[in-house]
C-alpha positions as CSV (number, residue, x, y, z in Angstrom):
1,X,0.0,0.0,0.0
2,X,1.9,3.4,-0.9
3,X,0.6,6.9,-0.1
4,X,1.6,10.5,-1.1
5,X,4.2,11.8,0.8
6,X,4.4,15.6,1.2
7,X,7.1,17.5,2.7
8,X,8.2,17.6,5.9
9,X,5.5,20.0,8.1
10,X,3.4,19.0,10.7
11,X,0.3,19.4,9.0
12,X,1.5,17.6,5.7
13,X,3.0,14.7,7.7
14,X,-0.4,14.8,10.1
15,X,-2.3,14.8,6.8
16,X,-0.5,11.6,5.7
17,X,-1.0,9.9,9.4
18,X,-5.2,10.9,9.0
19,X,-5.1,9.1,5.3
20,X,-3.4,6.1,7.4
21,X,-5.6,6.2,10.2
22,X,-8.9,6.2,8.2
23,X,-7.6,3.0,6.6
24,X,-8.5,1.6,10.3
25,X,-12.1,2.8,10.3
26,X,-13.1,-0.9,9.9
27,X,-10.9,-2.5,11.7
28,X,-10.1,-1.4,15.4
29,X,-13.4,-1.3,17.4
30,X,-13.3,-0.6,20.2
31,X,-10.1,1.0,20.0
32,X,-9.8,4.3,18.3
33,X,-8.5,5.0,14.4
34,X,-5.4,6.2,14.5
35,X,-2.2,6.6,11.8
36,X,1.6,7.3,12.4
37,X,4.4,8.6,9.7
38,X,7.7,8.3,11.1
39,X,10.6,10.5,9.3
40,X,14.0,11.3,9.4
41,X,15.4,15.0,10.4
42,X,16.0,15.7,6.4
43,X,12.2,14.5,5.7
44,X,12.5,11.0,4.5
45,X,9.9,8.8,5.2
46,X,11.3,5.9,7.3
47,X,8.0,4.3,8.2
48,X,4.0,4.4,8.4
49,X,1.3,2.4,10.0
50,X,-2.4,2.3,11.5
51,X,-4.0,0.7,14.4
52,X,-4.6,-3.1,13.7
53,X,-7.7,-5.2,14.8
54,X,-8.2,-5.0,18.6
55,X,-5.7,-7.1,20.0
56,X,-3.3,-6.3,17.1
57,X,-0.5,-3.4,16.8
58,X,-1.1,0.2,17.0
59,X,-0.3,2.9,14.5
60,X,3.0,3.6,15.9
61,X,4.0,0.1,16.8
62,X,3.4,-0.8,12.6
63,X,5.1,2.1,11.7
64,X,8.2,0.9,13.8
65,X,8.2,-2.2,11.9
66,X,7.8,-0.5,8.8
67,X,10.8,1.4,9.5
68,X,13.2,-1.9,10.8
69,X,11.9,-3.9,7.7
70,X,13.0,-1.4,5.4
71,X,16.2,-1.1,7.6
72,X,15.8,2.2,8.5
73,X,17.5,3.7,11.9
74,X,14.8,6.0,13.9
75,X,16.9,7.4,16.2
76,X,16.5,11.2,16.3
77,X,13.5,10.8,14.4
78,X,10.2,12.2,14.4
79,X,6.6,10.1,14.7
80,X,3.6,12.1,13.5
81,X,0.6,10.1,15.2
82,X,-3.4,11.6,15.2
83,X,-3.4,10.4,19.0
84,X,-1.4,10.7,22.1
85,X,0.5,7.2,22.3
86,X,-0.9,4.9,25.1
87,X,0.4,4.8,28.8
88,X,-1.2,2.0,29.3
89,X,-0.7,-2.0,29.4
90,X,-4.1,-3.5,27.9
91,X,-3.6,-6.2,25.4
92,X,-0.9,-4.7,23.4
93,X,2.5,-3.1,25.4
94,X,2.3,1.0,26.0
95,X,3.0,2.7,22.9
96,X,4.9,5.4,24.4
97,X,7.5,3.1,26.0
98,X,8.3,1.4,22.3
99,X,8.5,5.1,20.5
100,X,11.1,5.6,23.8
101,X,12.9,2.2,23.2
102,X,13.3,2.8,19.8
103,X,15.1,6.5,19.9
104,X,12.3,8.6,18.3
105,X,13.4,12.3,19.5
106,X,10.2,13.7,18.5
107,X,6.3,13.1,18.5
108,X,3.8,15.3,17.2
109,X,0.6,14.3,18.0
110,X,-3.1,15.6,17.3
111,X,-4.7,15.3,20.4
112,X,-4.7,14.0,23.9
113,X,-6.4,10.5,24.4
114,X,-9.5,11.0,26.4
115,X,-9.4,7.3,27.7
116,X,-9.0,8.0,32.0
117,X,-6.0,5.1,31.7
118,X,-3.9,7.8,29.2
119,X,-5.4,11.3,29.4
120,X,-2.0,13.1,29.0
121,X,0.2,10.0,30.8
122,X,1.7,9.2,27.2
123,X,2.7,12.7,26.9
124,X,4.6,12.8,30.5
125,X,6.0,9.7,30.2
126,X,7.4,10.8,26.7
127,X,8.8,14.1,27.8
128,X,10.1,12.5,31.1
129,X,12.9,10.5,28.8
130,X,13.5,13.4,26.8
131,X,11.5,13.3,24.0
132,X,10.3,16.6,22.4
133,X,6.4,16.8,22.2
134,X,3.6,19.0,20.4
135,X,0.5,18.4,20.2
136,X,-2.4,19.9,18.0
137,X,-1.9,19.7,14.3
138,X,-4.9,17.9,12.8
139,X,-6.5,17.7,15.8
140,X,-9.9,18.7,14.0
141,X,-10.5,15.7,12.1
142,X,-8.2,13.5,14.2
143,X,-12.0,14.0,16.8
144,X,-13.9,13.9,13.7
145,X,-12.5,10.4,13.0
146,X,-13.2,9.0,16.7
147,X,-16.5,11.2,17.7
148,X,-17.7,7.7,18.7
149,X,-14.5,6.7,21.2
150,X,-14.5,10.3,22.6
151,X,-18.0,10.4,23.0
152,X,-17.3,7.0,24.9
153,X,-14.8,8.3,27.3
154,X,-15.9,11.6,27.9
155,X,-19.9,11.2,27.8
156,X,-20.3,7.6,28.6
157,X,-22.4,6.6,26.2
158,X,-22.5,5.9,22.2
159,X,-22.4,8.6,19.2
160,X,-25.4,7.5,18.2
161,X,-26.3,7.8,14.2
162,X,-29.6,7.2,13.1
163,X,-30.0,5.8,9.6
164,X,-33.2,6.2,7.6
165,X,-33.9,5.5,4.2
166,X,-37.1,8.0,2.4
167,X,-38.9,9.6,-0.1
168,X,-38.4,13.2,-0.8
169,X,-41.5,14.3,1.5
170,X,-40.1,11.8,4.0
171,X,-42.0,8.2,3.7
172,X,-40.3,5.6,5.0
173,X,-42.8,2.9,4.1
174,X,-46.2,2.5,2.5
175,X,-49.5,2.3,4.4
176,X,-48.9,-1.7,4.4
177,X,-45.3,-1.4,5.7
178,X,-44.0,-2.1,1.9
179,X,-40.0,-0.3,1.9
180,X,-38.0,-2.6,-0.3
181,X,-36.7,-1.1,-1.7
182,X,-37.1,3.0,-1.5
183,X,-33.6,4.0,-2.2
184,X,-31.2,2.5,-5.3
185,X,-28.6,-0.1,-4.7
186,X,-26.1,2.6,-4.8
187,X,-27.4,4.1,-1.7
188,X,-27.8,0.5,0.0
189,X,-24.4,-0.3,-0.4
190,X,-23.4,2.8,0.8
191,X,-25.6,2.6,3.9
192,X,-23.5,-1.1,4.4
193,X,-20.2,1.2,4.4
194,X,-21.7,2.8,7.3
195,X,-23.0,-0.5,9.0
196,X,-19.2,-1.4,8.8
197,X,-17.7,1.4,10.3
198,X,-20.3,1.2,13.7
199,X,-19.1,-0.9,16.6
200,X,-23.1,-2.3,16.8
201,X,-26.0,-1.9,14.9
202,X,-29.3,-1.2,16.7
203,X,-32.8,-2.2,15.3
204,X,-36.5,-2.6,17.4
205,X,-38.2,-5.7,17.9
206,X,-41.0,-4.2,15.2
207,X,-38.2,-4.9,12.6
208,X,-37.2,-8.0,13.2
209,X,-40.7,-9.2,13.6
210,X,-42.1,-7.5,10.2
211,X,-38.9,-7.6,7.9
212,X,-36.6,-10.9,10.3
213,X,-33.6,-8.7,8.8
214,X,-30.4,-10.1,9.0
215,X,-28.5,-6.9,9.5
216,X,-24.8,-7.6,9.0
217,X,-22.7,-6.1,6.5
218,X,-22.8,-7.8,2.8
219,X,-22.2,-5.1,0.3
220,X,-19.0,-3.6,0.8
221,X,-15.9,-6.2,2.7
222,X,-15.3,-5.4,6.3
223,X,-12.5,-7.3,8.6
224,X,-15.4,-7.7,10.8
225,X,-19.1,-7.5,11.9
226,X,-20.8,-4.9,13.5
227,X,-22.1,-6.7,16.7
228,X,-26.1,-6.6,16.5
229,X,-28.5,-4.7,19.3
230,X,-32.5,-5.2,19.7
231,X,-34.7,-3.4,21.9
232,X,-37.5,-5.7,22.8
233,X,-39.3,-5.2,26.1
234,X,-41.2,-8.7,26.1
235,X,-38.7,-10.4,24.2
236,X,-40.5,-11.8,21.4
237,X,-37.4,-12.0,18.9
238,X,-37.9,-15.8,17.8
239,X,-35.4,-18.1,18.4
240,X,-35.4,-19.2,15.1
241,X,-34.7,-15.2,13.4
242,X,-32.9,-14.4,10.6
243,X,-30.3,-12.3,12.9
244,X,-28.9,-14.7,14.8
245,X,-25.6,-15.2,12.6
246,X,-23.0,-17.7,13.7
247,X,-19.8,-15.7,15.8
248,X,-21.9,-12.2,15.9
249,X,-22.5,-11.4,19.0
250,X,-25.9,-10.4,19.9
251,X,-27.2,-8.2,22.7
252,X,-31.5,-7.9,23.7
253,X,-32.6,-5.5,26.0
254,X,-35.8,-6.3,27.8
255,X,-37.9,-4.6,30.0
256,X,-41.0,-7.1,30.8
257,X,-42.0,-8.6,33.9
258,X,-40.1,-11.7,34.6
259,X,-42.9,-14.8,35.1
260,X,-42.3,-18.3,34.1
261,X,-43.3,-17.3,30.3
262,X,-40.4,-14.8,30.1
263,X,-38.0,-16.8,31.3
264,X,-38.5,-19.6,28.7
265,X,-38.1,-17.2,26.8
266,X,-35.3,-15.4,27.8
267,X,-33.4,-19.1,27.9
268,X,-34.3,-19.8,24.3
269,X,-32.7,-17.0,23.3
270,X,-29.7,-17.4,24.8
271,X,-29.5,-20.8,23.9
272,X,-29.2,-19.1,20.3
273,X,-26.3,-17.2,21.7
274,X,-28.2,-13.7,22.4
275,X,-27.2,-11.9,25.7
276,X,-30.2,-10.5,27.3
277,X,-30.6,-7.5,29.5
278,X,-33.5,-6.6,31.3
279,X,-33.7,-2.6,31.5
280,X,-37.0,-1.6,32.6
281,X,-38.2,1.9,32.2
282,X,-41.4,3.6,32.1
283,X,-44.7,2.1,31.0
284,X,-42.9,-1.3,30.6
285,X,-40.2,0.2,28.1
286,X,-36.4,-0.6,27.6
287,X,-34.6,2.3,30.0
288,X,-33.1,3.7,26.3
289,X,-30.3,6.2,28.4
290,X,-29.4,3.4,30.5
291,X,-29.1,0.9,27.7
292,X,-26.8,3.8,26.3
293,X,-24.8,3.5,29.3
294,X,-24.8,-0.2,29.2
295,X,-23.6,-0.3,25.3
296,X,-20.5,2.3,26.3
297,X,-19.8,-0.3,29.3
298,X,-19.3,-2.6,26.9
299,X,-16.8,-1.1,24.7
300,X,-19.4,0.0,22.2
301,X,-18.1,3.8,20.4
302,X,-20.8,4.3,17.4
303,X,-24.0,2.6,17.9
304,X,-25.8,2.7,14.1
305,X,-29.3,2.6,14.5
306,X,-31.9,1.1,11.6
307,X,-35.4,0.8,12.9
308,X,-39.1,1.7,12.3
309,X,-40.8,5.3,13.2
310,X,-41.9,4.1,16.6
311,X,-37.9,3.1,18.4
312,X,-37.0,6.0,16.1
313,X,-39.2,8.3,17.2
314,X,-38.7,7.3,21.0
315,X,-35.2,7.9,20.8
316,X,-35.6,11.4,19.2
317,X,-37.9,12.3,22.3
318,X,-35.7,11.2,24.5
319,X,-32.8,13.5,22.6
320,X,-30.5,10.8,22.5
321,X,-29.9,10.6,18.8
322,X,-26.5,12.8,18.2
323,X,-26.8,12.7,14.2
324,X,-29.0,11.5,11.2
325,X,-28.0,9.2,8.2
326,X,-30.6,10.3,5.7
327,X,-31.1,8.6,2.3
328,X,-33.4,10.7,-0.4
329,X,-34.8,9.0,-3.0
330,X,-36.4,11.3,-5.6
331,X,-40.3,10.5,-5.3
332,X,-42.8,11.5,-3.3
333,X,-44.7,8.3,-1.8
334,X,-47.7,10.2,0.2
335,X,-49.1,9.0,3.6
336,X,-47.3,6.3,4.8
337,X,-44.9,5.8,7.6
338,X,-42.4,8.2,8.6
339,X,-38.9,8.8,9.4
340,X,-39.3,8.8,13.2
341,X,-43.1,9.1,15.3
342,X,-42.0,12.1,17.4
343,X,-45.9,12.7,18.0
344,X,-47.4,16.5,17.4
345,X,-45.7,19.8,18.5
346,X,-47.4,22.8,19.4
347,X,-44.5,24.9,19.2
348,X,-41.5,25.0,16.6
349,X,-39.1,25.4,18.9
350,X,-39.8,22.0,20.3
351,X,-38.5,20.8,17.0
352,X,-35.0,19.2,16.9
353,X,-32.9,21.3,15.4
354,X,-30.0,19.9,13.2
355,X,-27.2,21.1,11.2
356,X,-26.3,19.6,8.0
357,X,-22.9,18.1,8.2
358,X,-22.7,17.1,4.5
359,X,-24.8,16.1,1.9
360,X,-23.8,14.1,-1.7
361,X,-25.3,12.6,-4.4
362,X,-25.2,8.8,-4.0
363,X,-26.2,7.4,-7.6
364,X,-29.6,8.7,-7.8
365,X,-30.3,9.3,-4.3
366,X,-28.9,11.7,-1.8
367,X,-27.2,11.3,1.1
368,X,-27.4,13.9,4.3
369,X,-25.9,14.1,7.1
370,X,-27.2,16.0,9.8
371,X,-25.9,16.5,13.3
372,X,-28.0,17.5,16.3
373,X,-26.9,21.1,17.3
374,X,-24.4,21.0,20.0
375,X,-24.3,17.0,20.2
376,X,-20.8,16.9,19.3
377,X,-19.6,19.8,22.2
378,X,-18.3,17.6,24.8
């Protein structure tokens, strides 16, 4: 794999590192995307990497071994990485400690990690043996790339991205729940890129029940699958349901009252492999904040949501929804379902007010992206 390689400035070098580190968006979960370029003092690139599977190298462990393959000496050198280095021994060595061991004089790094185990460690531990640090360049879309591991850390629950697929005045479904399929194979595929990048994928109980979905990724290749989430207060998911794949894990929240019929079947489920959790909330709903909570406990950075109007709806209500995946297609359907069942305002400013964050053309279709106002300030 070969990349561009600019001259020798922190925000050409960090430029390179970001290219490196979104060729981990797949692949690290629940660990966050990062890149590192490693170069001599006259610019030469001596070696570049990005974080591994979890369990596997980091960026600036790769890059190391990029450099020593190619027989390059990284003493004195500088290692441009879009996160503070880890302090920390988890199931790979600290990161800082092998940039240390191997000589590098210099790190330049985009931000500070947010994980309570780092937060600022690396950095001391780097300057402590001598090593030169700054920290800041790229730091914008270094964030950008891990809004789901900081929101993690630093909120404690999910980013949480709610995918919908329309019509131009906003139909999700016909009268008689027919959907497939509203938006072109183009958009689908794209919406599977997305699937791909989330750490779970989160769908209702009327879903699986009307569509038994499988909900894994089959359109683009991914190193991995997205583990699968379904709210289901009485926990009616069938054992027998299209979602239960072989080696994905599979988490149902529940919420109902637990008799001898609930139990049955809460053990047939998990006898298909499904862990269920029993979140009661109001009026014999799944607690959604606390199963938020639950999701972060359990490594869990974006959590990509594809369900009906009504789990839609409750989780606008309950403003826990930090951004919207929309997919246009261009027709107008008329009455049917819609994109989330918020039920009726009587004042706009009760609206939820978003800001687009993008918006392309995706073959026919178009794709928006638009983020909650003030969702991504923490």
């Amino acid at each position: 794999m070969s990349y561009p390689h600019p001259s020798d400035t922190s925000d050409s070098m960090m430029a390179t590192a970001l290219t490196l580190a979104r060729c981990s968006i797949n692949h690290t979960s629940p660990n966050p995307r990062v890149g590192c370029v490693i170069t001599a003092p006259d610019g030469r690139l001596l070696g570049e990497g990005f974080t591994q599977q979890a369990g596997g190298p980091h960026a600036e462990v790769m890059a190391l071994r990029a450099a020593q393959a190619a027989g390059h000496d990284v003493r004195g050198a500088t290692a441009y990485v879009t996160l503070e280095p880890c302090a920390h021994q988890g199931r790979t060595g600290p990161c800082c400690d092998a940039l240390i061991a191997a000589g590098i004089g210099k790190v330049v790094a985009s931000l500070e990690d947010p994980n309570p185990l780092v937060a600022g460690q690396g950095f001391e531990r780097l300057r402590a043996a001598g090593v030169e640090v700054d920290v800041g360049p790229g730091a914008a879309a270094a964030r950008e790339l891990n809004i789901g591991f900081f929101s993690r850390m630093v909120r404690g629950t999910p980013w949480v991205r709610l995918k919908v697929a329309a019509s131009l005045d906003g139909t999700t479904a016909l009268h008689n729940g027919a959907s497939q399929w509203i938006t072109s194979p183009a958009a689908r595929a794209d919406g599977h890129a997305w699937r791909a990048r989330a750490c779970a994928v989160l769908t209702g109980i009327g879903t699986v029940l009307q569509d038994d979905p499988v909900l894994n990724v089959r359109e683009v290749a991914t190193p991995r699958q997205p583990q699968l989430v379904v709210v289901d207060s009485r926990l009616r998911t069938p054992p027998d349901a299209s979602l239960f794949i072989a080696g994905r894990a599979c988490t149902i929240y529940a919420a109902g009252t637990f008799d001898a019929e609930f139990s049955a079947r809460k053990a047939a489920l998990e006898a298909r492999g499904a862990t269920v959790v029993h979140l009661p909330g109001a009026e014999g709903k799944v607690d959604l904040p606390a199963m938020l909570r639950d999701l972060a406990a359990r490594g869990v950075n974006e959590l990509h949501v594809e369900a009906g109007h009504r789990l839609n709806g409750a989780l606008v209500r309950e403003r826990l929804v930090d951004e919207l995946l929309l997919y246009l297609a261009p027709k107008l359907l008329g009455p049917g379902r819609g994109m989330a069942e918020m039920g009726p305002l009587d004042r706009l400013a009760q609206g939820l007010a978003l800001d687009f964050h993008s918006v392309e053309r995706i073959g026919p279709d178009l794709r928006v992206l638009a983020r909650v106002q003030g969702r991504d300030q923490f």
